[in-house]
MIPAZA-988877 format. One line per 2 residues: for each residue x, y, z of C-alpha. Coordinates in nm, 2 decimals. Example, Ala and Ser with C-alpha at 12.3 -4.5 7.8 and 13.67 -1.06 7.14 Angstrom:
% MIPAZA-988877
1.23 -0.45 0.78  1.37 -0.11 0.71
% end
This chain:
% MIPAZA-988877
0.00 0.00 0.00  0.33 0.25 0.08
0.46 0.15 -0.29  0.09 0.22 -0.45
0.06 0.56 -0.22  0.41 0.67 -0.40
0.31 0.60 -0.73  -0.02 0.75 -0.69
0.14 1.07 -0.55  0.38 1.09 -0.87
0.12 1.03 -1.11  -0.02 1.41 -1.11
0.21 1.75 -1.06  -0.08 1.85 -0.74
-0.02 1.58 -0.49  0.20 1.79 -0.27
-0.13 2.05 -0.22  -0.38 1.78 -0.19
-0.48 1.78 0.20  -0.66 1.44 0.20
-0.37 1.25 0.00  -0.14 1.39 0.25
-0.33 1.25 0.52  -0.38 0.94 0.34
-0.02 0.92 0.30  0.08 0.95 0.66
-0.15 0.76 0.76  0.01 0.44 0.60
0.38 0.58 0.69  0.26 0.57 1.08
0.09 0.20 1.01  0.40 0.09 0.82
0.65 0.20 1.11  0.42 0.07 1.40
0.35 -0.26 1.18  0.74 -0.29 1.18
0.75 -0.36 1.53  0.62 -0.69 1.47
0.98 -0.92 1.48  0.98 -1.30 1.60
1.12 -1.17 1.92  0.77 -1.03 2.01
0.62 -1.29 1.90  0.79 -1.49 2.13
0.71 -1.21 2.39  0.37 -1.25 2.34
0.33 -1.65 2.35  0.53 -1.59 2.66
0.34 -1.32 2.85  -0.01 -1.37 2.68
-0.15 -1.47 3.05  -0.02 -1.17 3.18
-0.18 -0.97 2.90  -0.51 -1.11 2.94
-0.65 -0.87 3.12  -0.55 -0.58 2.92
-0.77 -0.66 2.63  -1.09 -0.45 2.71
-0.92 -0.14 2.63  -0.79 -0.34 2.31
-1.11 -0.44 2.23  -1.26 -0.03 2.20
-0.93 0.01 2.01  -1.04 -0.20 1.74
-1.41 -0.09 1.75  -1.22 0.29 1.66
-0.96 0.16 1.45  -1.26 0.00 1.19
-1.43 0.30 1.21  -1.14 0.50 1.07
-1.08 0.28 0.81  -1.48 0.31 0.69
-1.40 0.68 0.73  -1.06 0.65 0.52
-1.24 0.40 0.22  -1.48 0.66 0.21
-1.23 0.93 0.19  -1.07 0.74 -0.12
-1.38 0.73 -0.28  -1.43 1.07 -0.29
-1.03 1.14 -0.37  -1.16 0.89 -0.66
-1.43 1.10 -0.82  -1.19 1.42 -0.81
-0.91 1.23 -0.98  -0.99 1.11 -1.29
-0.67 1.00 -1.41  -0.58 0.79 -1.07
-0.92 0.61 -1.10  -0.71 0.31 -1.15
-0.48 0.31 -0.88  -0.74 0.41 -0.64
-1.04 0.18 -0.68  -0.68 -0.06 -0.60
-0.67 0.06 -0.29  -1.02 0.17 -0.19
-1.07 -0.24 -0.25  -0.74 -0.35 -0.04
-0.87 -0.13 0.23  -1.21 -0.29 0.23
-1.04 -0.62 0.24  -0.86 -0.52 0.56
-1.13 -0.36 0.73  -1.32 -0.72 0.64
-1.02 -0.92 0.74  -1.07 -0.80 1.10
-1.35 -0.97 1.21  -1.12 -1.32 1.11
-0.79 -1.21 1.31  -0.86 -1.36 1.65
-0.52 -1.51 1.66  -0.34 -1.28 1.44
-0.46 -1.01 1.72  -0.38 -1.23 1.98
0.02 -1.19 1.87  0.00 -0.87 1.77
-0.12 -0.76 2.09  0.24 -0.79 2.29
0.43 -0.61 2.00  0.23 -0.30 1.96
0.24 -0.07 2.20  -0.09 0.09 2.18
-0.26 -0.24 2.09  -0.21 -0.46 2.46
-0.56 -0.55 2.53  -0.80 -0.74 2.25
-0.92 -0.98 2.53  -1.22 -0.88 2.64
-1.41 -0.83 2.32  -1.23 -1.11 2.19
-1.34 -1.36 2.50  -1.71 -1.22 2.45
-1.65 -1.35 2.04  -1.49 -1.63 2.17
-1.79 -1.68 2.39  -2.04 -1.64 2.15
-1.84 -1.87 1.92  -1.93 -2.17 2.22
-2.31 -2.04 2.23  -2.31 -2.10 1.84
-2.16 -2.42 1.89  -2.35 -2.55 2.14
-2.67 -2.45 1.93  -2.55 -2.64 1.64
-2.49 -2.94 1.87  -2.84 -2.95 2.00
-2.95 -2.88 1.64  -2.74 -3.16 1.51
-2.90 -3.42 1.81  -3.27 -3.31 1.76
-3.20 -3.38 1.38  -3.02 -3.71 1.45
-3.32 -3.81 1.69  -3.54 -3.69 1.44
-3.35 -3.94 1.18  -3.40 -4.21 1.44
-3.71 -4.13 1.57  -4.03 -4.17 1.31
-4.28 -4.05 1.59  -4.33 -3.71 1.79
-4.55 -3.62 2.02  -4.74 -3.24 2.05
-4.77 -3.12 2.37  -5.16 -3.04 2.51
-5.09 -2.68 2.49  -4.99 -2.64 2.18
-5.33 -2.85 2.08  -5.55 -2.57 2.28
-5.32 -2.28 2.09  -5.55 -2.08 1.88
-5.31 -2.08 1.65  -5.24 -2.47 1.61
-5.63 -2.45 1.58  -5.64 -2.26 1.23
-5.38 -2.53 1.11  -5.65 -2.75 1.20
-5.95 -2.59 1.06  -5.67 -2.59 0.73
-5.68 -2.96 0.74  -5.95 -3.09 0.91
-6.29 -3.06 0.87  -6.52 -2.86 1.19
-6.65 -3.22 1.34  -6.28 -3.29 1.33
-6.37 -3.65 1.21  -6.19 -3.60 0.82
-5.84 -3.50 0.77  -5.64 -3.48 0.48
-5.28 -3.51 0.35  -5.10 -3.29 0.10
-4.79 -3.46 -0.09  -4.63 -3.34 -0.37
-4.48 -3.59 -0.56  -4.12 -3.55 -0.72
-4.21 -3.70 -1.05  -4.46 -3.63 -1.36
-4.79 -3.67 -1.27  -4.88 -3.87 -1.55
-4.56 -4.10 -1.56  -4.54 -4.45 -1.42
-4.38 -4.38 -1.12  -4.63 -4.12 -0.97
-4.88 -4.41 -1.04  -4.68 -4.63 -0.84
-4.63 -4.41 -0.53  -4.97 -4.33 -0.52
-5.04 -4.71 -0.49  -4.80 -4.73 -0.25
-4.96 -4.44 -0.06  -5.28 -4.63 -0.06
-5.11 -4.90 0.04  -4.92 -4.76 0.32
-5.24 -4.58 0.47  -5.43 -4.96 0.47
-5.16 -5.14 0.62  -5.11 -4.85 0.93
-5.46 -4.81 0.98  -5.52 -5.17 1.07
-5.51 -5.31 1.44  -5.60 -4.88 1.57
-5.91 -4.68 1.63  -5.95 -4.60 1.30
-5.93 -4.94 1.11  -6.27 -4.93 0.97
-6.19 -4.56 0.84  -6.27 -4.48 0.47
-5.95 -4.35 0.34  -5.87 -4.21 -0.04
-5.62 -4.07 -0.29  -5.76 -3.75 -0.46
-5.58 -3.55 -0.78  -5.44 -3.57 -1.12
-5.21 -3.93 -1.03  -5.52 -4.09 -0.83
-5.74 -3.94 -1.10  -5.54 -4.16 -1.34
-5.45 -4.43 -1.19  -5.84 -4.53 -1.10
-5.90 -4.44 -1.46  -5.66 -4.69 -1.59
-5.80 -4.90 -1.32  -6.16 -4.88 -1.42
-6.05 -4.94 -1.77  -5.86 -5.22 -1.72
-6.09 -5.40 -1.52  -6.34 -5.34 -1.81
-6.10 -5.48 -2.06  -6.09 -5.78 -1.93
-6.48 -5.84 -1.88  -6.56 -5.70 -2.22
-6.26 -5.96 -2.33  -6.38 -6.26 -2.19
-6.80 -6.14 -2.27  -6.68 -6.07 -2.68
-6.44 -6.41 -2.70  -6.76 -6.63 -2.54
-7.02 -6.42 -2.77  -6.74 -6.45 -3.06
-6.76 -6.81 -3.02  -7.15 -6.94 -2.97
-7.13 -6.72 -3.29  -6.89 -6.91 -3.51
-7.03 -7.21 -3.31  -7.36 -7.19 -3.43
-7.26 -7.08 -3.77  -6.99 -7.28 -3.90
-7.12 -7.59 -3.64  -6.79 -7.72 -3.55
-6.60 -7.71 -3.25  -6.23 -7.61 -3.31
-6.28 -7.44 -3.63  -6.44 -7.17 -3.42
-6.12 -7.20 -3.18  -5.94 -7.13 -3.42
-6.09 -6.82 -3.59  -6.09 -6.71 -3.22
-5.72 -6.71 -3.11  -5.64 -6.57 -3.44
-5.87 -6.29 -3.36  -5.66 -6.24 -3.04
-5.35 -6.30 -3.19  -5.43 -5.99 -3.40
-5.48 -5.78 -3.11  -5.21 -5.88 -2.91
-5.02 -5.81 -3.25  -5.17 -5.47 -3.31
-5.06 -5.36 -2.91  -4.72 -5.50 -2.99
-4.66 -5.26 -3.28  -4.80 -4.95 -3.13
-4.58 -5.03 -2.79  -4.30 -4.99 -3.07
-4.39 -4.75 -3.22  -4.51 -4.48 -2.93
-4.26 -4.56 -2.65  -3.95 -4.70 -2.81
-3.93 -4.49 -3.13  -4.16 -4.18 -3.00
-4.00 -4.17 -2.70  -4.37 -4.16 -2.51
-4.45 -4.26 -2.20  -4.76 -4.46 -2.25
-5.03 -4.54 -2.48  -5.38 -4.36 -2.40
-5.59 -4.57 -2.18  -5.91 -4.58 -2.41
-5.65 -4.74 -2.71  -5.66 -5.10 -2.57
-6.05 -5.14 -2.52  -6.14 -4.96 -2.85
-5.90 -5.13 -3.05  -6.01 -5.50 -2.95
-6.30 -5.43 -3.00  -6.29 -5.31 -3.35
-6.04 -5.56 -3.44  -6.24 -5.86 -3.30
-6.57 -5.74 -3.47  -6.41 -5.68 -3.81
-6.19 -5.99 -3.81  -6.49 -6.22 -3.70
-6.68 -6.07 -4.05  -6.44 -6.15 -4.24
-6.40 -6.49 -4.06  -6.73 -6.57 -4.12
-6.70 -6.48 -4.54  -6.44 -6.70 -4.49
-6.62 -6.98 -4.36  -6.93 -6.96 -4.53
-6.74 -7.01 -4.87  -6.53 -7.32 -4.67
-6.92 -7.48 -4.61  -6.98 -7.49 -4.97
-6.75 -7.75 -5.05  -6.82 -8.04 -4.84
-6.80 -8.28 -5.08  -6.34 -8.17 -5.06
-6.12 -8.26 -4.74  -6.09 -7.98 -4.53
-5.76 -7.88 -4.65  -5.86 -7.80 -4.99
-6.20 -7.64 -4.93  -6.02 -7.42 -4.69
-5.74 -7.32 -4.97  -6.03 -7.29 -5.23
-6.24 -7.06 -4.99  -5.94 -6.83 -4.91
-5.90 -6.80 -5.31  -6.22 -6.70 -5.39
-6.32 -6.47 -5.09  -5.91 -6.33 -5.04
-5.99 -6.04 -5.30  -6.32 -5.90 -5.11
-6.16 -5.92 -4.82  -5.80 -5.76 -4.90
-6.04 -5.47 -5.05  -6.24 -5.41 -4.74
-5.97 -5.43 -4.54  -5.77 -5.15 -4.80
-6.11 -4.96 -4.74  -6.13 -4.98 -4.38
-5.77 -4.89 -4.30  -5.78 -4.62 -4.54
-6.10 -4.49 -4.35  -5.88 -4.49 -3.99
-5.55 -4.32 -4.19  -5.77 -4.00 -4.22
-5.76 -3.98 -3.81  -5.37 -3.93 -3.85
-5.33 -3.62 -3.99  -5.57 -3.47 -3.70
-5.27 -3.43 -3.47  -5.44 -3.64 -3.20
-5.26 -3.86 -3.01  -5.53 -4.08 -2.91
-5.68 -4.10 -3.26  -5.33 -4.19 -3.41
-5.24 -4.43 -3.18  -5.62 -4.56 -3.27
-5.60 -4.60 -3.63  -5.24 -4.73 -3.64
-5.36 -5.02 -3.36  -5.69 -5.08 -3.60
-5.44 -5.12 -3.92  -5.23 -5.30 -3.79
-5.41 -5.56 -3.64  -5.62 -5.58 -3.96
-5.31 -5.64 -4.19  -5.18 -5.93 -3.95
-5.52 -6.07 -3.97  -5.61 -6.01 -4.35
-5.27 -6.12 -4.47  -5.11 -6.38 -4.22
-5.37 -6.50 -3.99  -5.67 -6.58 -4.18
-5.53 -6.71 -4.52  -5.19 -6.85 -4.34
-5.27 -6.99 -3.95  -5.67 -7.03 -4.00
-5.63 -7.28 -4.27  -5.32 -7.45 -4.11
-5.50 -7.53 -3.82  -5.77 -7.64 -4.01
-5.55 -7.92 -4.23  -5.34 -8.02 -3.93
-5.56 -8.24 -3.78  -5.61 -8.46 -4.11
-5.21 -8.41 -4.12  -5.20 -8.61 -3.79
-5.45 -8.83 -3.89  -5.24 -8.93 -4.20
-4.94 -8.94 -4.02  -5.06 -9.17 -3.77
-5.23 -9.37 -4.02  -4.89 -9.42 -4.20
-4.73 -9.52 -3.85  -5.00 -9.79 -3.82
-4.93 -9.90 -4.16  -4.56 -9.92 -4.13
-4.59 -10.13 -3.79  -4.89 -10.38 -3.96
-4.65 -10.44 -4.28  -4.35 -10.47 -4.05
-4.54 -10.77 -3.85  -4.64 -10.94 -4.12
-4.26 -10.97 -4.28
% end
């Protein structure tokens, strides 16, 4: 700072006139010479004799209270020597800064004051403000020790207890009036949940919420209390619940009505079978491709819960038409094996179906371009399983089925054959 003072002083021809740089200037020389009295000798002095200084530090301490006081008076006397000199600015803001550091640095110099307090003559007493700092330090401390045990306790401790005043508080009473209702017989439970509403795992934790209220409400007073999830998570997770459940009535009521259908129809047993779990196998299909397509290649998190239920049940009505133009071409060949009325029936009726099912799919392709993401995920589920029915299932598996039980019969025919001619040599 005595270097930077020097320079500053021969950086402009008016220095020598300028009352408040001359102050500023002596100022530093005095704190430079007293500062210079600090040698390891009185260091040693003061590890020495720092018992017998002790008591001095009152006076110290009142010191140090003036001595930041002029230093806020000198920064603020730099700033204003700042504004006058223009072309200074730099060296100036330098040491406006360095002083600001200093006058910051002495709230952190309990030990640096504690050995400079034997080697400076006016500075033999810090002790008293310092033991009331040092005190305070151990009042801090001891706070943040209790703090640190309530929060281990806390950590260990799941359960708390309020005391009966604090119950009777008319404060604590609009807390309960917040979450209770006036007969104080229904309560309720904010909790804000870290992930998307809509995503899986907000699905899950409210289950588990459920869950966790069921299992700790059993074997207490209030095990036959009605308890709920409300919001936009429960809100979807009973939707997909509801729907679900639905799904797999309206699954097993179409597959039983699919078959007395076929049954009565066609009026064979696993023919009907089989037209069924190719239905089925269309749908499962159709979901397959959309999972694909919407969460592995879209990046989604889910299909829409109405695209399961709607889709089956398109794709199971329109399949069992066509199963049944199928079959009523199959009944009129009796007088052929199974095999090749099946193959004949799939030649003759394979055009009108192919061009109902270009019709239909067509029909669904114009929900695309709507920018829905239900009605996409819709059509694409209803194409799809159409296509895997109209072009593998019905004119590849149906009629496969159909011929492998003559297959068998033939081939255990042969076997019983072979083993009668291989007797008789």
């Amino acid at each position: 700072m005595q270097s930077m003072t020097d320079a500053l002083g021969s950086s402009y021809t008016n220095s020598n006139n300028d009352a408040n740089f001359q102050a500023l200037k002596q100022t530093i020389n005095q704190l430079a010479t007293t500062l210079s009295q600090i040698t390891p000798e009185s260091i040693q002095a003061l590890n020495e004799n720092y018992n017998a200084v002790t008591a001095g530090f009152g006076t110290a301490n009142k010191n140090l209270a003036s001595m930041s006081g002029g230093l806020n008076q000198m920064a603020d006397g730099l700033k204003k020597l700042k504004e006058g000199l223009g072309k200074a600015s730099s060296g100036i803001d330098t040491i406006v800064t360095n002083m600001k550091s200093v006058n910051e640095g002495l709230g952190q110099m309990k030990t640096g004051q504690e050995q400079l307090a034997a080697g400076l003559n006016g500075f033999g007493a810090f002790g008293d403000q310092l033991s009331d700092v040092n005190g305070g330090l151990e009042q801090i401390s001891d706070g943040i020790g209790q703090t640190n045990d309530y929060l281990a306790q806390l950590n260990t401790n799941k359960n708390f207890f309020i005391p009966k005043e604090a119950l009777t508080n008319d404060e604590f009473k609009h807390s309960l009036d917040a979450f209770m209702s006036e007969d104080r017989k229904i309560t309720k439970m904010t909790i804000v949940l870290s992930d998307d509403p809509y995503s899986n795992e907000a699905l899950t934790t409210v289950k588990s919420i459920n869950t966790t209220i069921s299992n700790g409400l059993k074997g207490t007073v209030l095990s036959d209390a009605k308890h709920g999830t409300a919001g936009s998570s429960a809100t979807t997770k009973d939707m997909n619940d509801v729907l679900s459940r639905d799904l797999n009535k309206t699954t097993i009521i179409v597959i039983a009505g699919v078959l007395l259908v076929l049954f009565f129809v066609i009026r064979s047993f696993w023919t009907p079978v089989f037209i069924t779990a190719s239905l089925v196998g269309a749908y499962y299909a159709a979901m397959f491709i959309v999972n694909y397509i919407f969460l592995d290649v879209l990046g989604y998190e889910g299909l829409s819960s109405f695209v399961p239920f709607f889709s089956f049940i398109i794709i199971v009505s329109l399949g069992v038409d066509y199963s049944i133009f199928l079959m009523m071409r199959f009944k009129e060949y009796p007088d052929l094996s199974p095999k090749e009325a099946i193959v004949l029936a799939s030649k003759h009726t394979g055009g009108v179906i192919i061009s109902a099912v270009i019709i239909l799919g067509g029909t669904f392709a114009t929900l695309m371009p709507a920018g829905i993401v239900l009605l996409s995920e819709l059509a694409i589920a209803v194409i799809t399983g159409l296509i895997v029915l109209c072009f593998i299932l019905l004119p590849i598996f149906v009629p496969a089925l159909m011929a492998l039980p003559e297959t068998l019969a033939n081939v255990v025919s042969r076997k019983k054959d072979e083993r009668l001619s291989f007797e008789e040599k």
